[in-house]
Structures are given as structure tokens and as C-alpha cells.
C-alpha positions as CSV (number, residue, x, y, z in Angstrom):
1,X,91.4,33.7,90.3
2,X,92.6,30.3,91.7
3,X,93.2,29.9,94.8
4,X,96.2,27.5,96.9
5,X,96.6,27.2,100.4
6,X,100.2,28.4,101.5
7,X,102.6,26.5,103.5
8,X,104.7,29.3,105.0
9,X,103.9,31.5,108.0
10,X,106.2,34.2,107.2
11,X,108.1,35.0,104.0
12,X,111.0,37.2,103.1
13,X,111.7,38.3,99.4
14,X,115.1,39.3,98.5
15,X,116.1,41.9,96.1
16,X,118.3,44.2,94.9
17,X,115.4,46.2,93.6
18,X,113.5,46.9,96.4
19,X,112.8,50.1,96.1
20,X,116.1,50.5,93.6
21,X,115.1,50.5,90.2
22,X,117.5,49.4,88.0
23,X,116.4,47.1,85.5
24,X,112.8,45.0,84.9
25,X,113.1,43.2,88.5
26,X,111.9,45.9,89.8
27,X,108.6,45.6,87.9
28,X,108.6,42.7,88.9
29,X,108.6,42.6,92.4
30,X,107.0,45.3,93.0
31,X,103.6,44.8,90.4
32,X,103.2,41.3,92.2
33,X,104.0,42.7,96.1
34,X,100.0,43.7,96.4
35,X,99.0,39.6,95.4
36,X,101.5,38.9,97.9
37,X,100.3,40.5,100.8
38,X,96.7,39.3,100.2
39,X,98.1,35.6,100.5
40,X,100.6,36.6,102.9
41,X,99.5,39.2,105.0
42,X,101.4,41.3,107.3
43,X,103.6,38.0,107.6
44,X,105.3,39.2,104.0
45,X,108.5,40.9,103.8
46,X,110.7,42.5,101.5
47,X,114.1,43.5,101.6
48,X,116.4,45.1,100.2
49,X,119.6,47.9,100.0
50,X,119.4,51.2,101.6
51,X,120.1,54.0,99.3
52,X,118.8,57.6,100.7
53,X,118.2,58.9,97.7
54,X,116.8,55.7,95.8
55,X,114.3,55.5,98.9
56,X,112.4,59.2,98.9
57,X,109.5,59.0,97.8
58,X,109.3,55.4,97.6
59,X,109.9,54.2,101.1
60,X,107.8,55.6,104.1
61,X,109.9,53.9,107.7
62,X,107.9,53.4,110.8
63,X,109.0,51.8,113.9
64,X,110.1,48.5,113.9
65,X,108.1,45.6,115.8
66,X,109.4,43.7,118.7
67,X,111.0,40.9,116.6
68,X,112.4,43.0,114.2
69,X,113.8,45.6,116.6
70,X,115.5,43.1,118.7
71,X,117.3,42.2,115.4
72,X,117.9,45.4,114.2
73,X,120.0,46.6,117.3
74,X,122.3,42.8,117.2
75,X,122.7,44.0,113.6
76,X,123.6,47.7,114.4
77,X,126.7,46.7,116.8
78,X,128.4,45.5,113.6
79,X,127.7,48.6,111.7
80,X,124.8,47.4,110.0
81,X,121.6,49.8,110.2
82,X,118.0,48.2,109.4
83,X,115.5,50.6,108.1
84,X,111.6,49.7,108.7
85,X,108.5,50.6,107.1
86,X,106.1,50.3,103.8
87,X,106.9,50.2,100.3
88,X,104.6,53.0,99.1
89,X,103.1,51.0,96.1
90,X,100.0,49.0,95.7
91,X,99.5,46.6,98.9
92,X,101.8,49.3,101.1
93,X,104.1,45.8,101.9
94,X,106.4,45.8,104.9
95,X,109.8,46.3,103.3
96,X,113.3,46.3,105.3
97,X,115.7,48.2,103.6
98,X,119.8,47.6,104.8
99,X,122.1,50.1,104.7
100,X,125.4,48.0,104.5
101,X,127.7,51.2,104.0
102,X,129.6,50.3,107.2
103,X,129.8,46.9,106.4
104,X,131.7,47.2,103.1
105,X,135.2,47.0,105.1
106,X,134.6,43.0,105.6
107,X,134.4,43.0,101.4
108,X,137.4,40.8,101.7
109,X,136.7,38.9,104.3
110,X,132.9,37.8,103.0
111,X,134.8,37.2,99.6
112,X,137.0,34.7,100.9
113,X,134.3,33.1,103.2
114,X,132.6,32.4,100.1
115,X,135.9,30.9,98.4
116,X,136.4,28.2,101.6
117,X,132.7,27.4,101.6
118,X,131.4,26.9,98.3
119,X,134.6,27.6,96.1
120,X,133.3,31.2,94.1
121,X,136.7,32.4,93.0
122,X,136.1,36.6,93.3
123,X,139.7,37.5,92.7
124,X,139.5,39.2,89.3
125,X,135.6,40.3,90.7
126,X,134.4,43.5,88.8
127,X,133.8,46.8,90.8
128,X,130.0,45.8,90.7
129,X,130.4,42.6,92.5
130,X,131.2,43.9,95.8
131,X,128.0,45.6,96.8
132,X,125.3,43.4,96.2
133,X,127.7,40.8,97.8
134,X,128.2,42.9,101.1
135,X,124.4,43.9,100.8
136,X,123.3,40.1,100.3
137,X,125.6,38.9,102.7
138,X,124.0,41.2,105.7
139,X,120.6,40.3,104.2
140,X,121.2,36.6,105.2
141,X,122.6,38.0,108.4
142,X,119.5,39.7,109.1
143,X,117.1,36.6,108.3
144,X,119.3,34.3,110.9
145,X,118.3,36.9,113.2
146,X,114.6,37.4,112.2
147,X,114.1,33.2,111.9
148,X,116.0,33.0,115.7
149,X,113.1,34.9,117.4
150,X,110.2,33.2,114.8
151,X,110.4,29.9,117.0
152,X,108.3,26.8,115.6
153,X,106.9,29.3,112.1
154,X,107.9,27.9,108.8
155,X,110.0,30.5,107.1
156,X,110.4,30.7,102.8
157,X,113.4,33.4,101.9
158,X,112.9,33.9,98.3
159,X,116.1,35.2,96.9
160,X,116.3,37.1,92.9
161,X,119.6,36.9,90.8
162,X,122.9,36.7,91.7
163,X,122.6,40.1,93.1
164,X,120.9,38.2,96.1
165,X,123.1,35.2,96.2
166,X,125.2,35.5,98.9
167,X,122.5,35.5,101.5
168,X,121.4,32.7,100.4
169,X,124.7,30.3,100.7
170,X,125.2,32.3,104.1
171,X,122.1,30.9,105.6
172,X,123.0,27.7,103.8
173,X,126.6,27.5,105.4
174,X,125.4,28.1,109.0
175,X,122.6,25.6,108.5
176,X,119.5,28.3,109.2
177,X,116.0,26.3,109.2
178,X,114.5,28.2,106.4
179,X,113.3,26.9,103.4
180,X,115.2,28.8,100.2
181,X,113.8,29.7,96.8
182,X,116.3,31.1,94.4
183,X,115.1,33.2,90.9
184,X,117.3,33.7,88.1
185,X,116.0,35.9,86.2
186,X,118.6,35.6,83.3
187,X,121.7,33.5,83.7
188,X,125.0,35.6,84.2
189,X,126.8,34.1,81.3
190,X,123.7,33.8,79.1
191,X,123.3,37.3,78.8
192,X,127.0,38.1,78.3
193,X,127.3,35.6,75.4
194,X,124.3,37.6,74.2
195,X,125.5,40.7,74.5
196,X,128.7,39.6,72.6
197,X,126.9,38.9,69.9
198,X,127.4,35.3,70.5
199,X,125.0,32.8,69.0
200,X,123.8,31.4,72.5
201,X,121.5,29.2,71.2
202,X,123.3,26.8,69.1
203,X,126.5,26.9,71.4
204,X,124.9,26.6,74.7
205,X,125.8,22.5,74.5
206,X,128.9,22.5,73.3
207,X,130.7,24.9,76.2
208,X,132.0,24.3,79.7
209,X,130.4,27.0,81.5
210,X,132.6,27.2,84.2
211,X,135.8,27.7,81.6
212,X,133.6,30.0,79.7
213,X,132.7,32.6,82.3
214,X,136.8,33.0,82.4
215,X,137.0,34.3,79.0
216,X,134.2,37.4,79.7
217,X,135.6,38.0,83.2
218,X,132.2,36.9,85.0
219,X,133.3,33.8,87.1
220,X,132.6,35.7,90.1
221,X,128.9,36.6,89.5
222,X,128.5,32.7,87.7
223,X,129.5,30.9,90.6
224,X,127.5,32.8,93.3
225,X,124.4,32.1,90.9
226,X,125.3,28.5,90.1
227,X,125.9,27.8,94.0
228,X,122.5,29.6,95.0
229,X,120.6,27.5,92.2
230,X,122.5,24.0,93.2
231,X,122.0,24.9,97.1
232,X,118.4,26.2,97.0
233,X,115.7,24.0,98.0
234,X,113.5,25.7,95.3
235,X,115.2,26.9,92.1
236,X,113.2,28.6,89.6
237,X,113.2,30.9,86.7
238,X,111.1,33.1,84.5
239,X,110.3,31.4,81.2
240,X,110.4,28.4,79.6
241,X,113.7,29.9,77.0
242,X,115.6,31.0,80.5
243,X,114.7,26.9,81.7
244,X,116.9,26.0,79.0
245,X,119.5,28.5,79.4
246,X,119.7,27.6,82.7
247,X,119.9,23.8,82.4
248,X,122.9,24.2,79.9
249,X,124.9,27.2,82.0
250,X,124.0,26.6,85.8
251,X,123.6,22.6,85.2
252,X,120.2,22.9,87.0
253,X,117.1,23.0,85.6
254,X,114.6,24.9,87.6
255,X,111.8,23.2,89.6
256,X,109.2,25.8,89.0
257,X,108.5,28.3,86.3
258,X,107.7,31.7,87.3
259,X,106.4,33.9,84.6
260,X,106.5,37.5,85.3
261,X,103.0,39.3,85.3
262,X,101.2,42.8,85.8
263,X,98.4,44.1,87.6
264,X,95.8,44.8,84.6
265,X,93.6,46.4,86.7
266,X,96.0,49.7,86.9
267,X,96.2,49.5,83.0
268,X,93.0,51.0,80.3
269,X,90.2,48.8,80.4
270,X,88.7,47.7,76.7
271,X,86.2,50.7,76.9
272,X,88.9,53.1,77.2
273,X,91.7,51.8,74.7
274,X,90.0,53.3,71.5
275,X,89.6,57.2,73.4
276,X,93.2,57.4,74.9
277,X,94.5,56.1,71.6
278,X,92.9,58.6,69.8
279,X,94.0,61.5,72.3
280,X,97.9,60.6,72.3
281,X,97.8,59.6,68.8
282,X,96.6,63.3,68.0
283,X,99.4,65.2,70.1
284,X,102.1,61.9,68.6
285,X,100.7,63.7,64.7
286,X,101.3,67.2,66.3
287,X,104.6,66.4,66.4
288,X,104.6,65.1,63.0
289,X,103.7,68.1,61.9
290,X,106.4,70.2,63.2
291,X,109.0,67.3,62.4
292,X,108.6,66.6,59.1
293,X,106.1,69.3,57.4
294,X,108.5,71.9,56.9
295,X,110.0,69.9,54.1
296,X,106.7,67.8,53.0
297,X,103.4,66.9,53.7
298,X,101.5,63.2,53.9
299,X,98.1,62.1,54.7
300,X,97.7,61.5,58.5
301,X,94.6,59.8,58.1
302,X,96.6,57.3,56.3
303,X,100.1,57.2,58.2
304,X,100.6,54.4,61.3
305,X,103.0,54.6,63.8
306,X,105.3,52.2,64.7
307,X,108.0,51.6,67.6
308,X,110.4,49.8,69.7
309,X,111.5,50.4,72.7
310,X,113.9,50.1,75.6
311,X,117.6,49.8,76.2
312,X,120.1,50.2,74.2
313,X,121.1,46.4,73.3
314,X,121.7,46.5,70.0
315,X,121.2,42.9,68.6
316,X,119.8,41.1,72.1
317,X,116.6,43.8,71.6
318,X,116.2,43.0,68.0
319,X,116.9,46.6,67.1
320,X,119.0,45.4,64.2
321,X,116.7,43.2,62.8
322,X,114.0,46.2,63.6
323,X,115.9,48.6,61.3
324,X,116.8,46.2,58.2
325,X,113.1,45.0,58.0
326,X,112.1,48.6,58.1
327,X,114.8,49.8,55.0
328,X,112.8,46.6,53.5
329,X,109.5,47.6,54.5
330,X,110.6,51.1,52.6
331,X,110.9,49.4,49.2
332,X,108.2,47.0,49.5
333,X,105.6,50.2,49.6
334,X,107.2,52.2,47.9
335,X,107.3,49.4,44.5
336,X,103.3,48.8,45.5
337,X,102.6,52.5,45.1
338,X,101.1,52.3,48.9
339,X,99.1,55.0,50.1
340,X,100.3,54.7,53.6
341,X,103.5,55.9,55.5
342,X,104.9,54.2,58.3
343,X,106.5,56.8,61.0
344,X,108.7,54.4,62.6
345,X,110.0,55.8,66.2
346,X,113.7,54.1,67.8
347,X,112.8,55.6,71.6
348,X,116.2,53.9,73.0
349,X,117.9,55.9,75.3
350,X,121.5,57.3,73.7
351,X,124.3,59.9,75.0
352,X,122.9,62.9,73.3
353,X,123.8,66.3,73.2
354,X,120.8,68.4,72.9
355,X,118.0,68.9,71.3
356,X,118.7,69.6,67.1
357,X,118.6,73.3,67.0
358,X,116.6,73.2,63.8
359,X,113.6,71.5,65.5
360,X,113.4,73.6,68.1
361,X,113.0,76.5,65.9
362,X,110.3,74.6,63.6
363,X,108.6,74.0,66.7
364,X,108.6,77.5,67.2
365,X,107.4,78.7,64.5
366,X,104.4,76.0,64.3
367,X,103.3,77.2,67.5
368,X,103.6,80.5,66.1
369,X,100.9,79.4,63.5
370,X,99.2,77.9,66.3
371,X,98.5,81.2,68.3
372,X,97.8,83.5,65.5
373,X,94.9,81.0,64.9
374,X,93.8,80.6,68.2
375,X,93.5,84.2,68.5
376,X,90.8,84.2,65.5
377,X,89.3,80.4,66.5
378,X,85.8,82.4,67.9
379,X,85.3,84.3,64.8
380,X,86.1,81.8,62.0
381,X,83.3,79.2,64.0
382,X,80.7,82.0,63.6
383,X,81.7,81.9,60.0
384,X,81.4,78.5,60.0
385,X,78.3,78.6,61.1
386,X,76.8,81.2,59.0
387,X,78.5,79.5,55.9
388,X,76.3,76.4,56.7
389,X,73.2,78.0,57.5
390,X,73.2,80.3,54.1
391,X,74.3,77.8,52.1
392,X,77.6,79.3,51.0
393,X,80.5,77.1,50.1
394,X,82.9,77.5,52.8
395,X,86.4,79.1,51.1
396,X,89.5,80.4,53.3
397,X,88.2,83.6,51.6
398,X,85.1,83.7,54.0
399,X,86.3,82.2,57.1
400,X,89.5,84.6,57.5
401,X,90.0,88.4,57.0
402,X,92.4,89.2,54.3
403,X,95.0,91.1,56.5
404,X,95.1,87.3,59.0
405,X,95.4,85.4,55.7
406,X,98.4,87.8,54.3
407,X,99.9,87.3,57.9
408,X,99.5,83.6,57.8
409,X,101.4,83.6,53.8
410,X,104.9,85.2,56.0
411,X,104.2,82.5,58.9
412,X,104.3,79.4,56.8
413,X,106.5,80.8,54.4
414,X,109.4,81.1,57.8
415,X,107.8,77.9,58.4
416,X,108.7,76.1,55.1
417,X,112.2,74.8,54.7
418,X,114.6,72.9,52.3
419,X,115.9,69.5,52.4
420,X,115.0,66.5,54.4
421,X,113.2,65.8,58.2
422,X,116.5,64.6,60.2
423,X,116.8,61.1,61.4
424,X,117.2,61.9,65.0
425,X,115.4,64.8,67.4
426,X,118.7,64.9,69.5
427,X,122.7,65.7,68.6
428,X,124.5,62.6,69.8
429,X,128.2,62.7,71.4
430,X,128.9,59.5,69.6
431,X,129.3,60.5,65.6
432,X,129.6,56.4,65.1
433,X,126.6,55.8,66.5
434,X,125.4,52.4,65.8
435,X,121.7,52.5,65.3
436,X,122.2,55.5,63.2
437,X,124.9,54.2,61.1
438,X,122.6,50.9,60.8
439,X,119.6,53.0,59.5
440,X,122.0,55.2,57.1
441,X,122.6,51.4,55.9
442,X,119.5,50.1,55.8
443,X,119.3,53.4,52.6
444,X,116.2,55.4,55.0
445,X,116.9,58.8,54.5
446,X,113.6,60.2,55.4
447,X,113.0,61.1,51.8
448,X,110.2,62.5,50.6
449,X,109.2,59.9,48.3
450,X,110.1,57.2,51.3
451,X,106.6,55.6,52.4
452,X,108.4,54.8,56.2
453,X,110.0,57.7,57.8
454,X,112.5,57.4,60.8
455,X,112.3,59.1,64.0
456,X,115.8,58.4,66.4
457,X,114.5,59.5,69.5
458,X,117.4,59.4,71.6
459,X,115.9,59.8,75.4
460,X,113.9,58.7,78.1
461,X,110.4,59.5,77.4
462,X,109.7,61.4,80.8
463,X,106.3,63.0,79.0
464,X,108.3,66.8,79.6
465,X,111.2,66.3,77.2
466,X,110.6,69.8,75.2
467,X,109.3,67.4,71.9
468,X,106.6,64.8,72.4
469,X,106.3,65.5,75.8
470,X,104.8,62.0,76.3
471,X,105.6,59.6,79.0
472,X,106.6,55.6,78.1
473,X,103.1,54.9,78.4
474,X,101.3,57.3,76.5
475,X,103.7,57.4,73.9
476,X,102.8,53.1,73.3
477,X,99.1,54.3,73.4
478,X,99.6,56.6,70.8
479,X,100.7,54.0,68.2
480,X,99.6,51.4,66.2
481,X,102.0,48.8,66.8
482,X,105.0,47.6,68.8
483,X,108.0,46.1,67.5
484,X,110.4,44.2,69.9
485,X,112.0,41.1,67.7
486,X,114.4,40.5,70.7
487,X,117.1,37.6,70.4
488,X,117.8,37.4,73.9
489,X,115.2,38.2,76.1
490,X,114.5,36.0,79.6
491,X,110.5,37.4,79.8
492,X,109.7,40.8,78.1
493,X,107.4,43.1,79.9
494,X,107.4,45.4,76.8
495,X,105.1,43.4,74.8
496,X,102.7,42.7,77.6
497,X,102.7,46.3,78.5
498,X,101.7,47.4,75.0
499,X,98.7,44.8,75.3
500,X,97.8,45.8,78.7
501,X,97.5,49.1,76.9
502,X,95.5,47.6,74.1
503,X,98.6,48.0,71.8
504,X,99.4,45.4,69.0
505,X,103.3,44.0,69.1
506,X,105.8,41.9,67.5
507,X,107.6,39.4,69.9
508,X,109.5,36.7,69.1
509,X,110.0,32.9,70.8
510,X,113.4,33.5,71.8
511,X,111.7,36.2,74.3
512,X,110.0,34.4,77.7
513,X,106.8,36.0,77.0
514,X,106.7,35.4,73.3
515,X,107.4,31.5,74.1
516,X,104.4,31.5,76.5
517,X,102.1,33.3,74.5
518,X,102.8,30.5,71.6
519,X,102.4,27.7,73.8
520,X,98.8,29.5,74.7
521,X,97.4,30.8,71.4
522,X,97.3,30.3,67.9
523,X,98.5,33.3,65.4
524,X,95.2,34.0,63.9
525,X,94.5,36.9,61.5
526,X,94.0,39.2,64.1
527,X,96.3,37.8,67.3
528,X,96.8,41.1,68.8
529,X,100.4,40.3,69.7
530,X,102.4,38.6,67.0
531,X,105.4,35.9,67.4
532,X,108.2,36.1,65.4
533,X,110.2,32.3,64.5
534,X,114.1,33.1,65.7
535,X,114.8,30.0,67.6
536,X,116.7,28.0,64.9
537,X,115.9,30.2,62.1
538,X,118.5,32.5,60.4
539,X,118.6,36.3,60.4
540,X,117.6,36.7,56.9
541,X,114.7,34.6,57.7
542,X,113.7,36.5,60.9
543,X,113.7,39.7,59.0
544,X,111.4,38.4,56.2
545,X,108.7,37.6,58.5
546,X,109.3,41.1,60.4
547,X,108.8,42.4,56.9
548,X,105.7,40.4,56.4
549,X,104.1,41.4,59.6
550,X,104.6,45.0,59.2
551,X,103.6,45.2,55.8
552,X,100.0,43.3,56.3
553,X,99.4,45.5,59.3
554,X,99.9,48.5,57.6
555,X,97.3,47.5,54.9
556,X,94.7,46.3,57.6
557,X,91.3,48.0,58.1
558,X,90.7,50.0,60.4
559,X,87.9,47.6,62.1
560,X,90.9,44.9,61.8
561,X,93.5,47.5,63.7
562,X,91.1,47.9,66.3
563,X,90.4,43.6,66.4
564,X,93.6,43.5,67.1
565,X,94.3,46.0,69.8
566,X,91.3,44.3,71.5
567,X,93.2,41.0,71.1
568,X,96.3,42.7,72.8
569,X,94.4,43.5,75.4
570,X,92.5,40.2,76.3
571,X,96.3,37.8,75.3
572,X,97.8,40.7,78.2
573,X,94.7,39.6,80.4
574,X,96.4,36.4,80.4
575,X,99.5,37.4,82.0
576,X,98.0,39.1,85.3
577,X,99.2,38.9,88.5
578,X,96.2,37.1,90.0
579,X,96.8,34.5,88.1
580,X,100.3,34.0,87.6
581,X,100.9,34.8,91.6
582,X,99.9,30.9,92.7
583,X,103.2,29.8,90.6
584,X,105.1,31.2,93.2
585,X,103.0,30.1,96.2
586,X,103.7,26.5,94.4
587,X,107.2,27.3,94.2
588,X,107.0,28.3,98.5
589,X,105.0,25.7,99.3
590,X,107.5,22.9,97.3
591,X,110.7,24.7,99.4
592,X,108.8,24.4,102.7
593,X,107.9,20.5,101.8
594,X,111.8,20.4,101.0
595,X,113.0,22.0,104.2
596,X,110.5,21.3,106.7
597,X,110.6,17.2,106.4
């Protein structure tokens, strides 16, 4: 671990998902808060909106100090109430939560304060504007306060997304000594372009932002980023891919890169990724059983499990490209004659119904199987055993009495059923659904003679869903390799998560991580973590080498699998939070050069 003396005396990080999870910010700040307070100290500070039932469980208040009460009760004359205390997370950091509710009258008001100062025209704003607006607008409120009693300390206020904005350009406007750092962690009309299925990368020159953002109905949003990246004294992003995004969109390019890490220490060390892969693959093939073995059997020792995960973003998360390469993958083995199967999990949250009625009753009658041979586990081991020691050959005949065995014929026989495994575990409300219209197209059927088998599993995996019962986590360490070819994707903590876990993945170099990883290794035989080409390369090609990866995994050895989970591992090492932390000391230290001259 590097070290680097910092510059500030008291920092204040600023973001919407302090203690509010709503998207992969709130990994962020909160796997890196522990670094932070070792460099820091009690002199860090984090803040963000107060939402009662966001903050049980997560949020422990105490009373305030001196400074901070003073400011607290300026604040509460105006309706704005400051909640103290600790983030209850690793490095327990001081964390000031704002509840703005009584705030959100002056809406207007801060809306057209930001038109006369800085020109963000909010007047077609979407409902989802106003509240991180009021919020970030009360936040920079707060820090004029804060800074007022902090006399002759040199302050950084660190400020994530456009969420945070506003605060920022308030403490700008009334000229606040601070020193400002402003994240984007995706750019506002980046990821809208995306998300329209618009080819970003090979338009991204040719458009006038600030005419653009009209057309989607995100001006608002835009402007309060592009101001709070022009205006910062620090403006940085997460990746090199969002660098470029950024220079093209916001006309900026960021002064500091700050790639988003983990804390590997919480995640399974190299001793321990073989044993928990084995335990959750085993309760993953239990599931198999009851899913698919009512129509047909395969060999488990021979069948790999693959999966992508997260939300449902059609083409930005590469599910598209996922699902074609996968009807290809089909054909591929099943010309070659393989041996293997490929269960192939989709675990992206959908609006489902319920659970399929007909898996809950094959899961009831497995675990009807189940008992009745529990019941008679103690008596077919002494069999066992006296099998071995006499020298018998070991038959179902003498390991079972005949009236169990004749009960067992009825079981399976309820158990066995016509037709074909279904496609997804849940009933969806949407009949049009696209993923499962996409795999319908991509001809995978879940066929019996079909080498890769689909599993649509429509849900958060919470690890007590009535199937798997697995949580996010377990579910990764139960498979063999992880497959996120995302198009538009600023860093991508689901790769590095699967390699923290000493899971093998597919990235590409259109995601922030994937584009780091390149720059840092070379794609050996056994990289661990594998980088798809999509930057200037066509869809057809992309799904080629998807094809291509999945295919040569699937026919590795076992001693190569395992080579490459331990390469996951050690390329995840990379991205850890003790090193990756002194990027955004750098980035503090540069704002307080900047601001303190």
C-alpha cells in the first residue's frame, strides 16, 4: 500500500447514496469510506438525504459536536433538519444525513436561482429532478455553514453525479473558500444515448450536446452536470471510456481518473475459493435436478454453469449479445458431438408473477424423494459397509428393502414428466417480454438434445426466494463463469466482484474496468477475466468472439478452470481499495493546490 500525504484538514463527500442504495455509487462510496477514514480520520464526512426508512439499520445518530450543532440549529430555522451519527459499515464514518422534506417548497425558487446563475434551463425538468436538487442544494447550504466555523482548515467537498450538483454551484455562486472535486460517474446524456440504443461511440463527435439533451428531455440534469464539471476545481471520472465520454458531452476532460475499487479483504481468500465453489455449486446442481430432470437427465460432472447478471438494460448490459452467442454456442456443441452442457442462468430482475406452478410441484415431489431417503440414509451406510467388507458387489437390491424400493418406483414415477424444462422459473406480467422473445429467437428451447440449457431467472437473488435460495454472491461462487459483454458500462463492479470471488468473467473494453484491466494485463490462456473487442468492432464480430470464449472454456480442464479462477482472483487483487484510494487523495490534494493559492 502506497502512501501520500493529504492536503486537506477536513473533507466532506457528497452523495445521493449515502446510506440510499440505488444504483452502484453506493458500492462505491461506501466499500472505499473505511480507506478514507484511515487517511482522514474523524476529519471525514459524508453526506447525504434523509430517508427514515432508507436509514434503519444502516444509520446509528449520535449527538452532534459543537461545530456541527451550531450549524444544525441555523439550518433548522429554515426547515431543514441535520441528522448526526455513523454509517454502520466498515470504518463506522461520521455521516450527516439531510432531511430536506420541508425544504421542497423553495423547488422553484432554487430552480430559477440556478437559471440566473449559471443558465440550467429546468422548465420541462422530469419529476426526478427536483429532489436531489432541493437535497443538493441544502447540502451546499450546510457546508457554508460547517466551513464558517472551520476558520484557517483547508476544506475538499467532493461532490458524485449530477444528483449532487447543485451544492456544488451554490458554494460556487456565494464564493465559499473550499476546494471542489466533482465525480461523474456516467455522463447524463451518455447513458440515455445508450439506453436508446444509440451508437454512442461513433456519434459522440459529430453532436452538439447541449441541442442533443433537448431531444431526450434531459437538459436539466446535463446542465447541472456540465456546470459542476466546468466550475469544479477538480473534475474527475471513473474510467478511462467515461474520460472520453466526458470530453465529447460535458466539453471537459477530467483532471483525475478515479477507478472504483473493493475491499478484497471482506471477499474469499485463494484458500477458500475452491471449498465455497464446491458447496454452492452442489445446492446450484440440486436445483438442476428438480428443474430440468423430470423431463431428462445429463451428466453433472460434465455440465458448467454460466451467467450474467444485473439490471435489466437490454443492450447497454450486453444481454443481447449474451443470448445470440449462447443460441450459437448451442449449435457449435451440439455439431461437435460435446459431452458437456452449459446451464446458462439470465438472473435480471423482471415484473413477474409468481413462481411457475409446475416447478413448485417438481420441487415438491424431489424433496419428497429426498425424505423418504433420508429416513433409510443409517441403514443403507451399514449396507454399504458390509457390502465392502464381504466383498459383495453393491446392487440397489442389497442396499434397499424391497417394500422402500417399490415405494421409490411411485415417487419418481409422480416425479417424471412430459415435455420440456421451461425457460423461466417465474410467470412474467409482460407476455412480450424481451429477453424471452430474444432467446425464443436465438432457437434455445431447452431441448433435450440442446448441449446449453436456459434458466430466465426473473428476480433478485435475496438467497430465500423459494428456488435457489442463494444470495447474489453465492449464486456467482457457484458458477464457472461470468458473462457481462456490456456496451455501455462507465466501470463495472460485476466482473471484479466475480474475481474477488475467484470467479472467471467476460468483460468487454467498452466497460471502465474491462478498459483498465487491458491496459494492465495481457489475455493469456488462462487470464481469469477475459476482454471482449467492442470499441469499433461490429455486433456480429462481438458475438463471435463471445462464442469463442465460451466454447474454449467449456472444453478447459479442470486444473485449467481452477488456473483461471485463481487468475480472477489475483487481476480482482488489483483493483482494491488500498490501492486505488491514493487516486482520490491526488485528486483532493490537486483541488486544494487549486483553491488554496
Amino acid at each position: 500500500m502506497r502512501s501520500m500525504d493529504k492536503k486537506a484538514d477536513v473533507l466532506f463527500e457528497v452523495s445521493w447514496e449515502v446510506c440510499n442504495k440505488v444504483g452502484g455509487i453506493y458500492t462505491v462510496v461506501k466499500s472505499k469510506a473505511a480507506k478514507m477514514v484511515e487517511i482522514y480520520g474523524d476529519n471525514y464526512f459524508m453526506i447525504g438525504p434523509y430517508f427514515a426508512s432508507n436509514a434503519i439499520g444502516q444509520f446509528q445518530e449520535e449527538l452532534p459536536n459543537e461545530v456541527c450543532k451550531s450549524s444544525f440549529d441555523e439550518l433548522k430555522k429554515s426547515g431543514i433538519i441535520c441528522h448526526f451519527g455513523r454509517w454502520l459499515s466498515e470504518g463506522s464514518p461520521f455521516v450527516i444525513l439531510i432531511d430536506f422534506v420541508n425544504y421542497k417548497t423553495k423547488a422553484n425558487d432554487i430552480k430559477r436561482e440556478l437559471w440566473d446563475w449559471y443558465k440550467v434551463d429546468s422548465l420541462r425538468a422530469q419529476p426526478d429532478y427536483d429532489e436531489p436538487v432541493v437535497w443538493a442544494y441544502t447540502v451546499g447550504m450546510l457546508i457554508e455553514k460547517l466551513s464558517g466555523c472551520c476558520k484557517n482548515k483547508k476544506i475538499v467537498a467532493h461532490f458524485h453525479e449530477w444528483l449532487s450538483g447543485a451544492g456544488l454551484l451554490y458554494l460556487k455562486k456565494k464564493n465559499v473558500k473550499i476546494a471542489s472535486v466533482f465525480t461523474t460517474h456516467a455522463t447524463v446524456l451518455g447513458r440515455t444515448l445508450a439506453n436508446s440504443s444509440i451508437d454512442l461511440y461513433n456519434i459522440w463527435d459529430k453532436i452538439n450536446p447541449d441541442q442533443e439533451v433537448y431531444k431526450y428531455n434531459v437538459e436539466a440534469k446535463h446542465l447541472v452536470e456540465k456546470n459542476s464539471a466546468a466550475f469544479a476545481d477538480v473534475f474527475t471520472t471513473v474510467s478511462e471510456i467515461t474520460g472520453m465520454e466526458a470530453s465529447y458531452l460535458l466539453k471537459k476532460k477530467p483532471d483525475v481518473l478515479l477507478p472504483n475499487g473493493l475491499d478484497i479483504s471482506k471477499f474469499t481468500t485463494f484458500e477458500e475459493v475452491t471449498i465455497k465453489h464446491r458447496i454452492q455449486r452442489d445446492r446450484i446442481r440440486e436445483f438442476m435436478l428438480y428443474y430440468f430432470f423430470p423431463y431428462y437427465a445429463f451428466d453433472l460432472n460434465e455440465t458448467l454453469v454460466y451467467f450474467i447478471a444485473g439490471r435489466y438494460e437490454f443492450h447497454d448490459k450486453g444481454i443481447d449479445i449474451y443470448i445470440k452467442a449462447l443460441g450459437r454456442l448451442n449449435e457449435k456443441l451440439k455439431q461437435l458431438k460435446s459431452r458437456k452442457t452449459v446451464i446458462a442462468f439470465i438472473w435480471v430482475p423482471a415484473n413477474f408473477r409468481n413462481i411457475r406452478p409446475e416447478l413448485l410441484e417438481n420441487k415438491t415431489l424431489y424433496q419428497d424423494i429426498k425424505d423418504a431417503l433420508e429416513e433409510v440414509i443409517g441403514d443403507v451406510e451399514k449396507n454399504i459397509i458390509y457390502s465392502f467388507v464381504t466383498n459383495k458387489k453393491t446392487t440397489k437390491e442389497n442396499l434397499f428393502e424391497d417394500d422402500f424400493l417399490a415405494e421409490m418406483k411411485t415417487r419418481i414415477a409422480r416425479f417424471v414428466k412430459k415435455g420440456k424444462p421451461p425457460l423461466l422459473t417465474h410467470d412474467l406480467y409482460d407476455e412480450n417480454d424481451t429477453i424471452l422473445r430474444s432467446i425464443i429467437s436465438a432457437n434455445l428451447s431447452n431441448d433435450g438434445q440442446d448441449p446449453v440449457k436456459i434458466v430466465y431467472y426473473p428476480i433478485y437473488l435475496s438467497g430465500a426466494d423459494g428456488l435457489l435460495n442463494l444470495n447474489y454472491y453465492e449464486a456467482m461462487q457457484g458458477s464457472h463463469l461470468g458473462i457481462f459483454p456490456s456496451y455501455y458500462e462507465p466501470w463495472g463492479y460485476t466482473p471484479l466482484e466475480a474475481g474477488a470471488l475467484g470467479v472467471s468473467s467476460v468483460t468487454t473494453d467498452l466497460a471502465g474496468f474491462g478498459r483498465y484491466f487491458c491496459t494492465e494485463c495481457s489475455q493469456s490462456d488462462t487470464p481469469g477475466i477475459f476482454v471482449l473487442k467492442r470499441l469499433n468492432h461490429s455486433e456480429e464480430d462481438v458475438v463471435n468472439q463471445l462464442v469463442d470464449v465460451m466454447f474454449k472454456f467449456a472444453e478447459l480442464s479442470k486444473d485449467d478452470r481452477i488456473a483461471n479462477k485463481l487468475q480472477a482472483r489475483k487481476v480482482a487483487s488489483m483493483a482494491d481499495w488500498k490501492n486505488f484510494v491514493f487516486n482520490y487523495v491526488e485528486a483532493h490534494n490537486s483541488a486544494v493546490e487549486r483553491a488554496y493559492k
